[in-house]
C-alpha positions as CSV (number, residue, x, y, z in Angstrom):
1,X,171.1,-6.4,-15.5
2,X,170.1,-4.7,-18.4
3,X,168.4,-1.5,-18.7
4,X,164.8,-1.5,-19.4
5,X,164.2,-3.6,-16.3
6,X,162.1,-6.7,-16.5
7,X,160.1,-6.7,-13.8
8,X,158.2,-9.7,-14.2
9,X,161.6,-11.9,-14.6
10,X,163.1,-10.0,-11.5
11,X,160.6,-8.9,-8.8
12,X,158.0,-11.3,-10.1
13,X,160.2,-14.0,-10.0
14,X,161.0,-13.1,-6.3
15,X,157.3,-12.5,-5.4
16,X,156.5,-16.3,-6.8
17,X,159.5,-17.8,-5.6
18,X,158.8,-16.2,-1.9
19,X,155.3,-17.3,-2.5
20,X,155.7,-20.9,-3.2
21,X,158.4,-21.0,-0.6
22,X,156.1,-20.3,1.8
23,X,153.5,-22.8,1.0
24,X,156.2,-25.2,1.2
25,X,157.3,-24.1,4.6
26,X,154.1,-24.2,5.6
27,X,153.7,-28.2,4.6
28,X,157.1,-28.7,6.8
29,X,155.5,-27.3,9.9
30,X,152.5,-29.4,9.8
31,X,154.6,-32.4,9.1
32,X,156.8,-31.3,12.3
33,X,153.8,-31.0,14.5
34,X,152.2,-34.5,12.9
35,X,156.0,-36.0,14.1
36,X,156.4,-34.9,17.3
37,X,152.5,-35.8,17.7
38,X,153.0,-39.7,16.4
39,X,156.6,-40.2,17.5
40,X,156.8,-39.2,20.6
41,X,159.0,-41.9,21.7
42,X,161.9,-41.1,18.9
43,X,165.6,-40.5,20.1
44,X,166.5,-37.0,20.9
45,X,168.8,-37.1,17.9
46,X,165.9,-37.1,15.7
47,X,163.6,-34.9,17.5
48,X,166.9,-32.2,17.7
49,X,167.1,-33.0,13.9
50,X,163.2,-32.3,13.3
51,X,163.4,-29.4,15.5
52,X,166.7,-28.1,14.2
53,X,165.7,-28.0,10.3
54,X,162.1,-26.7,10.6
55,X,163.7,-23.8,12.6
56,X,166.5,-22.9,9.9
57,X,163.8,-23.5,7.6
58,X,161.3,-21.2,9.3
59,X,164.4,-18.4,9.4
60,X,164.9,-19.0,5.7
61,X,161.2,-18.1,5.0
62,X,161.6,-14.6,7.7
63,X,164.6,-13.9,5.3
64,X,162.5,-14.2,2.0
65,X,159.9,-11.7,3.2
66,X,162.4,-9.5,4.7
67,X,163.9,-9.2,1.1
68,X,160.9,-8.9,-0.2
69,X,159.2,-5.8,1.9
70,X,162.6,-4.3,0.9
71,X,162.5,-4.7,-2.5
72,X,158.6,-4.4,-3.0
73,X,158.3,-1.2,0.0
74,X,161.2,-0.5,1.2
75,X,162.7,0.8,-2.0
76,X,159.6,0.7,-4.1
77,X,160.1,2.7,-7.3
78,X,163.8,3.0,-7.0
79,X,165.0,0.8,-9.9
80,X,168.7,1.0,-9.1
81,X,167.6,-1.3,-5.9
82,X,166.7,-3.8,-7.9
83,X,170.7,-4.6,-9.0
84,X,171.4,-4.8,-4.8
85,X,171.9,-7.9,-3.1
86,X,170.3,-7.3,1.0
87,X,171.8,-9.0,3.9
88,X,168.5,-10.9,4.2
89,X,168.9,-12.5,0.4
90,X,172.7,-13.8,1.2
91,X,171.6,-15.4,4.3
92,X,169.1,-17.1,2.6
93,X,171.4,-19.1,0.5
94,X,173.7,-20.3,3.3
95,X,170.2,-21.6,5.0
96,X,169.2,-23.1,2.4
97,X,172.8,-24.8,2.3
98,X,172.4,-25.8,6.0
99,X,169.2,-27.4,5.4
100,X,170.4,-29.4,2.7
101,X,173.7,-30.5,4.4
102,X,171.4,-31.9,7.8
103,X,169.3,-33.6,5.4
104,X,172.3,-35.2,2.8
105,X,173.9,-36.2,6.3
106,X,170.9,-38.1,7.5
107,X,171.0,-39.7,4.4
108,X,174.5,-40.6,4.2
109,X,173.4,-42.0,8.0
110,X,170.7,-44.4,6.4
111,X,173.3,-46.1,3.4
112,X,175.9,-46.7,6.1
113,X,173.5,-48.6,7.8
114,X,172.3,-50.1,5.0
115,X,175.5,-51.0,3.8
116,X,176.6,-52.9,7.3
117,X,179.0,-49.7,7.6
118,X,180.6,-49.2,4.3
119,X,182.6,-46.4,4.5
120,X,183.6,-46.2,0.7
121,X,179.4,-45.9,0.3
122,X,178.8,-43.2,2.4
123,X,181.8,-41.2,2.8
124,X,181.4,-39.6,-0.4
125,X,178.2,-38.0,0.3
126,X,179.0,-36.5,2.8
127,X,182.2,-35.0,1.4
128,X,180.5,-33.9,-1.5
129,X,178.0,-32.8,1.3
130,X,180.3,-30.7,3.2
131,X,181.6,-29.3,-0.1
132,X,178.4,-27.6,-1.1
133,X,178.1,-26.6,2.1
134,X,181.6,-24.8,1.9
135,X,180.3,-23.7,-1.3
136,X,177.3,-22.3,-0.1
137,X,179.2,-20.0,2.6
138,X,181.4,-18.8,0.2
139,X,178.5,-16.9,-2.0
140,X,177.1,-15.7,0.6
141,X,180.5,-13.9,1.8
142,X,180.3,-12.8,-2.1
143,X,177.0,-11.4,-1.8
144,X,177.7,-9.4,1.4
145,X,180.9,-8.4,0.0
146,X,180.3,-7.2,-3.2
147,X,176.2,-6.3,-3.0
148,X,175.2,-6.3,-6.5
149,X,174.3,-8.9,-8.4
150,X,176.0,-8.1,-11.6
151,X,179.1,-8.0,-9.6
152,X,178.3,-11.4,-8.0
153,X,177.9,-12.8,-11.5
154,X,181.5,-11.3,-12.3
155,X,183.1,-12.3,-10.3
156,X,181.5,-15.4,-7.9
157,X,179.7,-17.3,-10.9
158,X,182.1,-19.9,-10.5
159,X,181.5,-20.7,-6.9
160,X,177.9,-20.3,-7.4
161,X,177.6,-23.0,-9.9
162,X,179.9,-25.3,-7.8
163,X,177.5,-25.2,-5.3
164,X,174.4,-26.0,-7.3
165,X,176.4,-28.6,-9.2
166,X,177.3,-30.6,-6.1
167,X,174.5,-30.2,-4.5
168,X,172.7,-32.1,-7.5
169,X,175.3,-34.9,-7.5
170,X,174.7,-35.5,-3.7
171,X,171.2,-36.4,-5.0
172,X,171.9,-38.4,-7.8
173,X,174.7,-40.5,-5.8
174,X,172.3,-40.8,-2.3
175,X,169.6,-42.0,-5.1
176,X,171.3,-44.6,-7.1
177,X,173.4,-46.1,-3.2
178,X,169.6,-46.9,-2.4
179,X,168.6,-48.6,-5.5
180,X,171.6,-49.9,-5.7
181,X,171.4,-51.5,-2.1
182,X,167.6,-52.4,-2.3
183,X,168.1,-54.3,-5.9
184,X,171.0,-55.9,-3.8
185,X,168.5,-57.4,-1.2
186,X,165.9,-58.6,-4.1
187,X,165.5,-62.4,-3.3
188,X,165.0,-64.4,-5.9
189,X,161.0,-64.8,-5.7
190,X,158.3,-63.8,-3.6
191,X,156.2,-60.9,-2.5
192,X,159.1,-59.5,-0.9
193,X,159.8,-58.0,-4.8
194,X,157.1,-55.9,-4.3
195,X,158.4,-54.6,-1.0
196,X,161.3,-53.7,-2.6
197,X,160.0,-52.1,-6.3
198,X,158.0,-49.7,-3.9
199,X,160.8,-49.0,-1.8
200,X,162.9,-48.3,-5.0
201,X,160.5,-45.6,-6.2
202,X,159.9,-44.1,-3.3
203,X,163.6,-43.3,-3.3
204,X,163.4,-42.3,-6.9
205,X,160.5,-40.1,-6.3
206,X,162.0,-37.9,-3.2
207,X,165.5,-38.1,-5.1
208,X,164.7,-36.7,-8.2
209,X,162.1,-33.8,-6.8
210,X,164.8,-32.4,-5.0
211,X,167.7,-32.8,-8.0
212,X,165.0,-31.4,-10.6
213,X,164.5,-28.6,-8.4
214,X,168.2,-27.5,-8.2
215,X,169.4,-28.1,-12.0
216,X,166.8,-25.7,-12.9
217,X,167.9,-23.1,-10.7
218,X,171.0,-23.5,-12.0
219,X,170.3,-23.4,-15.2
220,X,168.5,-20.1,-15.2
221,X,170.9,-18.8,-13.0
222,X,174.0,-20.0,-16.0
223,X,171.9,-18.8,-19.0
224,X,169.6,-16.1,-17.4
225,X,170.4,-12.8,-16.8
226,X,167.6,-12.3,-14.0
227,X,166.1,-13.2,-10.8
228,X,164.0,-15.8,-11.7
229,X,167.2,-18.7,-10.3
230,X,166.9,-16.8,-7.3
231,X,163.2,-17.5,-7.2
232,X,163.6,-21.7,-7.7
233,X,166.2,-21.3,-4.8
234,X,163.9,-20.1,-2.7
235,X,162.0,-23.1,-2.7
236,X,164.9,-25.8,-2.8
237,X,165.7,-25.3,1.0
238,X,162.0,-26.5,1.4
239,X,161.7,-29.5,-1.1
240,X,164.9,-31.0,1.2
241,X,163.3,-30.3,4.4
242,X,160.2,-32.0,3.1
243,X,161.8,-35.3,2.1
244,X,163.2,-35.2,5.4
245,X,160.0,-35.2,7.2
246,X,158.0,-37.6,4.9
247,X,160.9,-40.0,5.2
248,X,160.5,-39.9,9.0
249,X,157.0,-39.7,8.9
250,X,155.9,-42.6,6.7
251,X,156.8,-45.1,9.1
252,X,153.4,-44.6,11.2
253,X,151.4,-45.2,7.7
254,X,153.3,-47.9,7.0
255,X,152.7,-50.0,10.5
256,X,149.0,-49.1,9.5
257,X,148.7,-50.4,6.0
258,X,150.4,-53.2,6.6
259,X,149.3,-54.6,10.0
260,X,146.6,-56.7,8.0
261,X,147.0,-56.2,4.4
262,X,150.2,-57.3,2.0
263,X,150.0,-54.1,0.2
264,X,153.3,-52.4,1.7
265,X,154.2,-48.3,1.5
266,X,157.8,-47.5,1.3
267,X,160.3,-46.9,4.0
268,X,163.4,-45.5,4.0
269,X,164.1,-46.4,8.0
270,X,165.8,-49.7,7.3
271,X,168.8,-50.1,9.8
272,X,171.3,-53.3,9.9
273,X,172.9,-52.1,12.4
274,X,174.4,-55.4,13.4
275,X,176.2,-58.0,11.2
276,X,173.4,-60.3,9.5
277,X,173.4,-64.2,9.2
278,X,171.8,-66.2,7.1
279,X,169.5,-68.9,8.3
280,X,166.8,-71.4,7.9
281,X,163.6,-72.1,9.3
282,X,161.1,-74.7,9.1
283,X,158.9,-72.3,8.0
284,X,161.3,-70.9,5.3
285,X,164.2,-68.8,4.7
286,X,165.1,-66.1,6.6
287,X,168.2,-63.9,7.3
288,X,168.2,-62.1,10.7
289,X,170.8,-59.7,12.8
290,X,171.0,-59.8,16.8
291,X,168.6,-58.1,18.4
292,X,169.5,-55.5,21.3
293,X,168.9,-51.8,22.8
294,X,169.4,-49.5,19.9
295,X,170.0,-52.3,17.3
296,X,167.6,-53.5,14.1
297,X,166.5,-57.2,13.4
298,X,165.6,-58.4,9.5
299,X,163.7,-60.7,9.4
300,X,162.2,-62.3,6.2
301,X,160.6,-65.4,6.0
302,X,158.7,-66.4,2.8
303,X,156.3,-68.4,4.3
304,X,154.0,-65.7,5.9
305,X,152.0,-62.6,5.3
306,X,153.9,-59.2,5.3
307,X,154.4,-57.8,8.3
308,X,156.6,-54.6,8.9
309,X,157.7,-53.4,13.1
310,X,159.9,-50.6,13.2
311,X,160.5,-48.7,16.8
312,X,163.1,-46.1,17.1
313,X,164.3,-46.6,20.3
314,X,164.9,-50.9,20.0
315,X,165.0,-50.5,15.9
316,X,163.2,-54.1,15.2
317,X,162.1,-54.5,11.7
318,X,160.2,-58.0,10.5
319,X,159.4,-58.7,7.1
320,X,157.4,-61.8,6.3
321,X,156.2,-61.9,2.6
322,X,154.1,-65.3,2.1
């Protein structure tokens, strides 16, 4: 960094970045507490997923402010501190990577579902997944090892960028399998279009928040010579741990709004677990998958009012749009 220091573009952009971070984190531990308050019946997979990422993401938020008292107290006044890259700032990153690899792989979880177990769908997310991850723990090695941020940018831009870059792909690819496979289930009339135009931008919605939020930080950290990248990263580990949560939590709104009403919220807990036949009723058309312990039934049938059952633990989903 260039000498005369901009503080506003450096520490600034750390003190708002650690700021907003922190609201965010704060959102993620009320939406933990409202999960494991409604959904108490979920799978110990889920809860140990809920559990799992709110604790990384309470870490990541202990290592912002550590940074920050050093930065801010610490070494307040010393200038040359301002070039040096703490512990507590590299593990941040690799956090923030975690965070973001739980949450891709839960995704990746949902579209091979979706997809009756289509490996060519979901495989590639959670490659690319496991790549940024990889990526991610390489630049924090780079951090520790070379502790200075115009160093980093030297020599570790590359790896940096990679990470960024794939992580924004992830998110674009998890995006489009979902409208892709939702625009694949469109009948060809009936309320059950509006079902699925909601569902579609719901996943647009929580898709592009998080994608936004990492091509910005990356490209302030390509074409800025400051901290303010740093800043937007802070807050990217919490915009993935939020669509987590919402994801899991909208399912209880949903059984609400749509016990007697056809106006239908989104839902991103679909699960064809088993192979689906098509059939027909008296009452209409329908396709529907065998129901058992730890399996999901679809149901449509055009004849009635929308209904929507989902239940973790025997995953039973009807959908009647009349």
């Amino acid at each position: 960094m260039s000498a005369p220091i901009d503080v506003p573009s450096t520490m600034g952009a750390l003190l708002l970045g650690g700021f907003f971070a922190s609201m965010l984190s704060g959102i993620v531990i009320l939406q933990a507490l409202w999960y494991f308050t409604t959904y108490k019946s979920d799978s110990l997979n889920f809860k140990a997923l809920v559990l799992g990422v709110c604790t990384l993401d309470t870490l990541h938020t202990a290592f912002i402010w550590a940074s920050m008292w050093g930065y801010l107290i610490g070494d307040y006044g010393e200038s040359s501190k301002i070039d040096y890259i703490p512990w507590s700032i590299a593990l941040t990153v690799v956090l923030t990577a975690l965070v973001t690899f739980f949450v891709h792989c839960f995704f990746a979880h949902r579209i091979l579902l979706l997809s009756k177990h289509n490996l060519l769908m979901a495989g590639p997310v959670v490659i690319l997944a496991l790549l940024r991850l990889v990526s991610a723990c390489v630049s924090t090695w780079e951090m520790f090892h070379y502790q200075s941020f115009v160093l980093f940018r030297l020599h570790a831009r590359w790896i940096f960028t990679l990470g960024l870059s794939v992580s924004s792909a992830v998110d674009i690819l998890i995006t489009t399998l979902f409208l892709y496979l939702f625009q694949s289930s469109r009948p060809e009339a009936g309320h059950l279009n509006h079902i699925l135009n909601q569902l579609m931008l719901y996943t647009f919605e929580t898709g592009s928040l998080t994608c936004i939020g990492t091509v910005v930080s990356m490209i302030c950290w390509v074409s800025m010579d400051n901290l303010i990248f740093l800043g937007l990263h802070f807050v990217i580990g919490k915009l993935y741990a939020n669509s987590l949560l919402v994801t899991l939590n909208t399912r209880e709104t949903i059984r609400r709004s749509t016990s007697g009403s056809r106006e239908n919220g989104p839902v991103l807990f679909l699960e064809p677990r088993s192979p689906q036949t098509q059939k027909t009723s008296a009452s209409g058309q329908y396709f529907t998958g065998a129901v058992s312990k730890g399996a999901t039934e679809v149901q449509i049938n055009v004849e009635r009012t929308v209904q929507y059952m989902h239940d973790l633990d025997n995953d039973t989903l009807s959908i009647d749009a009349k």
